[in-house]
N, C-alpha and C positions, 0 to 999 in steps of 0.2 A: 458425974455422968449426966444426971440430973441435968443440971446446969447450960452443959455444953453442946444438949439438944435442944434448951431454949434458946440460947445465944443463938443455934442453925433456924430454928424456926422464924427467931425476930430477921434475922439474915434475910431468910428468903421469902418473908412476909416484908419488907422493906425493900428488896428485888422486885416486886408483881410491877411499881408504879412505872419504873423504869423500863421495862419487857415492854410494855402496851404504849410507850410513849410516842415510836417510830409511827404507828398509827396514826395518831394525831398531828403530825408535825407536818404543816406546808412548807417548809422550806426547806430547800436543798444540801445546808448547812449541816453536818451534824450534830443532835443535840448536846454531845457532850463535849464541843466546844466551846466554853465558856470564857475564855478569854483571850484577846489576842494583842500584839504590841508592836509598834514599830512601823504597822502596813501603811502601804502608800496608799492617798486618794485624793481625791478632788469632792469640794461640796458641790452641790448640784442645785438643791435648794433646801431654805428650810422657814420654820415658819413660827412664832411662839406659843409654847408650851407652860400653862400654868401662868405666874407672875414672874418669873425669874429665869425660866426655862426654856430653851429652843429643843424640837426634835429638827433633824438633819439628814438631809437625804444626801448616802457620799456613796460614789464612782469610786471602790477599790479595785485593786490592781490582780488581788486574789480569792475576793470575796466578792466581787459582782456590786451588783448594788445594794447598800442595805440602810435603815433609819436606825439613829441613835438619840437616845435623850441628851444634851450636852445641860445636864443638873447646873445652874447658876452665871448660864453663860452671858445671860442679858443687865446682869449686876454691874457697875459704872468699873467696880474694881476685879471684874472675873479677867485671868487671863484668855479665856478664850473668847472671849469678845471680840478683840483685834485680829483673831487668826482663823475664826470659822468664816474665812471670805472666799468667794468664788473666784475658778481661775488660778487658784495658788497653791501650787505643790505641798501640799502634808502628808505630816508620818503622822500615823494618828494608833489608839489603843483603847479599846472596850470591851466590854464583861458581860454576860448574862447569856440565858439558852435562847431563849422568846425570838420574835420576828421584830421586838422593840428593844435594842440593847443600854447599854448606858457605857456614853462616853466617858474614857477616864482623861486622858489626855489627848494633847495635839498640838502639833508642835510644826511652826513654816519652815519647809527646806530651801525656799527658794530656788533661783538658778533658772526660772522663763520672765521674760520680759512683761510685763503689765499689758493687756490687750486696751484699745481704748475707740472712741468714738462708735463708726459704725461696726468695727470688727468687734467690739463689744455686746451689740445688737444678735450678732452672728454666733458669740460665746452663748449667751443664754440659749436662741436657738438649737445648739448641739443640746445645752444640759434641757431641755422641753424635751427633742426627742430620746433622750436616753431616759427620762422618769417615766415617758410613755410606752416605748416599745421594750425596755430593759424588766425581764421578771427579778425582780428581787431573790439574793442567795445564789445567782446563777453566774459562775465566775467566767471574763472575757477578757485574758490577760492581751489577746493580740489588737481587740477594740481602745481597751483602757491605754496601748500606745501609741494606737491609733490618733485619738482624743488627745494625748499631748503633742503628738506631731501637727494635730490641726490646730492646735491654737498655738504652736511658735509660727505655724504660716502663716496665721492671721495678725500675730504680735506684730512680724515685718512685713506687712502692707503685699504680701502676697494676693494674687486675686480672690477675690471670698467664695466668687462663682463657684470655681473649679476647687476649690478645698472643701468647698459644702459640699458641691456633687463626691467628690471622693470619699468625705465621711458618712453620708448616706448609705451610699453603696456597700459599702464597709460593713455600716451596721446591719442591715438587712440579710450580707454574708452571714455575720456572727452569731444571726438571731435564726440564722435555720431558715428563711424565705425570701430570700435574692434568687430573682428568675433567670434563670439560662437563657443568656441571650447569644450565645453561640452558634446555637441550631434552632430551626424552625422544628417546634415541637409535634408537626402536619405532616411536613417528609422527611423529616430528620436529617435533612440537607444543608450544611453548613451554610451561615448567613452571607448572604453577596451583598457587597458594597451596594451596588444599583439598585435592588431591590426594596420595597418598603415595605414595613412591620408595622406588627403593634405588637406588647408585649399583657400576655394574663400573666394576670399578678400570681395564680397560682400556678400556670405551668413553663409560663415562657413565652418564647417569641414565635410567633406564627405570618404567614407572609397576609399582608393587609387586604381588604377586601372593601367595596365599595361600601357595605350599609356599616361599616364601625364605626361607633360612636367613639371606641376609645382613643389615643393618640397616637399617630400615626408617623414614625420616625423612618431613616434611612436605616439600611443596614449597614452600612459606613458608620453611623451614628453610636449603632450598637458594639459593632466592633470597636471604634474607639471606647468606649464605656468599658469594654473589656481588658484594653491594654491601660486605662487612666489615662487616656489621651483628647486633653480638651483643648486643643490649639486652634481648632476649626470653630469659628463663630456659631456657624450651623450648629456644629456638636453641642456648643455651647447651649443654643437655645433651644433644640429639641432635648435633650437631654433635662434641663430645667423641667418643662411639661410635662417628662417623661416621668421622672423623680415625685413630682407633686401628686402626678396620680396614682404611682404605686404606696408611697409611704401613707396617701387617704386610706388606700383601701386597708393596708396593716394594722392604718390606726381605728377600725371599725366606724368612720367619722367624724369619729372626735378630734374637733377644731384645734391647729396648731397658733396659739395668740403670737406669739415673736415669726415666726410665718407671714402672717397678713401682714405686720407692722414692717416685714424686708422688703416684701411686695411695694407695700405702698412708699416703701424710700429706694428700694435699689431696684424694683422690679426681679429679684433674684427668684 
C-alpha cells in the first residue's frame, strides 16, 4: 500500500512540470507534439549553425512556418546538403517540443520545374515576405498552395507583376489584415469604378481627398484587385504602389532587400 502511494505521489509530483508548461509556450504548436514525418514544405531560408550545422526556416503545409536544426547538414558527405535547396518540393520529418526542432529527415519530391534568372529574384522575394509577415507555428494550408501555384507561374515565364500582386494579396488575406477594398469604409457604399481611393492599411478603402499623402488609386483598380484581374496596365501600375505601401506599413518598416533589387531591375 505503502508503495503504490509513493509510486501516485512520484506520478503526480512528475505531472506539476507538464500542467505549467502551456504557460510558457509561445507557440501555437502543441507541446506535446514531438514529432512529425512525411509533411510537406519548402525551405525559405537558412543560415549556418555551429561548424557542421544549418538551422532552416521551412514554409510547411501543416505547421506554418517553423526553424529546424538540420544536425551535419553542411558536411561534404551529409545527405541533406543537396536537398535543403530553396524552391523544391520536400517531405521533410522532425522531433522535439521547443520553437527550435531538429531535423531528422528530408527527402526531394520533385514534380515543379526549376525557377531561374529573374523569376528567381522574385522566388526569394515571396520567401523575404513570408519570414517577415508569417508568425511561426501558425498553420496556412490555403497560403502554402498559394506559394506553389506562384512559383509554377513563375517557373513558365508567366508575368511576375501579376503573380506577385496575387501572392501579396493572398498573404495579407491569410495573415488577418487585407483591407476591404469593396466598400468605402466613410459611406459604406460600394466602390465605383470612376471614383478614386486610397486605401488605410487598417480599415480599408475610403473615397480620396485632396490633402492624402497616401496612394491614390481608381476604384476600377480596386475592384480588379478584388476579382485578380490585372489585364489593365493602369491596374497594373497602381496596384504595384498600392501593394508597396501597404505591405510597409505591415512590415512596421522594416526594409524588403529582394524588393529594392526588383525595383531596380524590373521596376516591379
Amino acid at each position: 500500500m505503502t508503495s503504490l502511494d509513493t509510486n501516485s505521489e512520484k506520478e503526480t509530483a512528475d505531472a506539476t512540470p507538464t500542467a505549467s508548461a502551456p504557460a510558457q509556450r509561445r507557440s501555437r504548436v502543441p507541446v506535446r507534439e514531438t514529432r512529425v514525418t512525411g509533411q510537406p514544405a519548402f525551405v525559405l531560408h537558412s543560415y549556418p549553425y555551429k561548424e557542421t550545422s544549418l538551422i532552416v526556416d521551412l514554409f510547411t503545409r501543416d505547421h506554418g512556418r517553423i526553424a529546424v536544426v538540420a544536425k551535419g547538414a553542411k558536411r561534404p558527405l551529409s545527405k541533406l546538403r543537396g536537398v535543403l535547396q530553396t524552391f523544391q518540393p520536400l517531405s521533410v520529418s522532425w522531433s522535439g517540443k521547443s520553437e527550435l526542432r531538429t531535423l531528422v529527415d528530408a527527402e526531394w519530391v520533385g514534380g515543379m520545374l526549376p525557377i531561374e534568372r529573374t523569376a528567381l529574384l522574385c522566388g526569394f522575394y515571396l520567401n523575404e515576405l513570408l519570414v517577415k509577415l508569417l508568425a511561426r507555428d501558425d498553420p496556412h494550408r490555403a497560403l502554402f498552395d498559394h506559394y506553389i501555384s506562384t512559383l509554377n507561374e513563375l517557373a513558365h515565364d508567366e508575368p511576375a507583376q501579376i503573380a506577385l500582386r496575387k501572392f501579396e494579396r493572398a498573404l495579407l488575406k491569410e495573415t488577418g489584415v487585407a483591407a476591404d477594398l469593396s466598400r468605402s469604409t466613410t459611406s459604406r457604399a460600394l466602390v465605383e469604378a470612376s471614383v478614386d481611393y486610397v486605401v488605410d492599411p487598417e480599415r480599408g478603402a475610403r473615397e480620396a481627398r485632396v490633402s492624402d499623402v497616401w496612394p491614390v488609386v481608381s476604384g476600377k483598380t480596386l475592384l480588379d484587385m478584388e476579382r485578380e484581374d490585372y489585364a489593365d496596365p493602369a491596374t497594373q501600375a497602381q496596384s504595384k504602389q498600392l501593394m508597396r505601401f501597404l505591405l510597409a506599413h505591415h512590415l512596421g518598416g522594416v526594409p524588403l532587400n529582394t524588393r529594392q533589387i526588383l525595383i531596380d531591375l524590373m521596376q516591379l
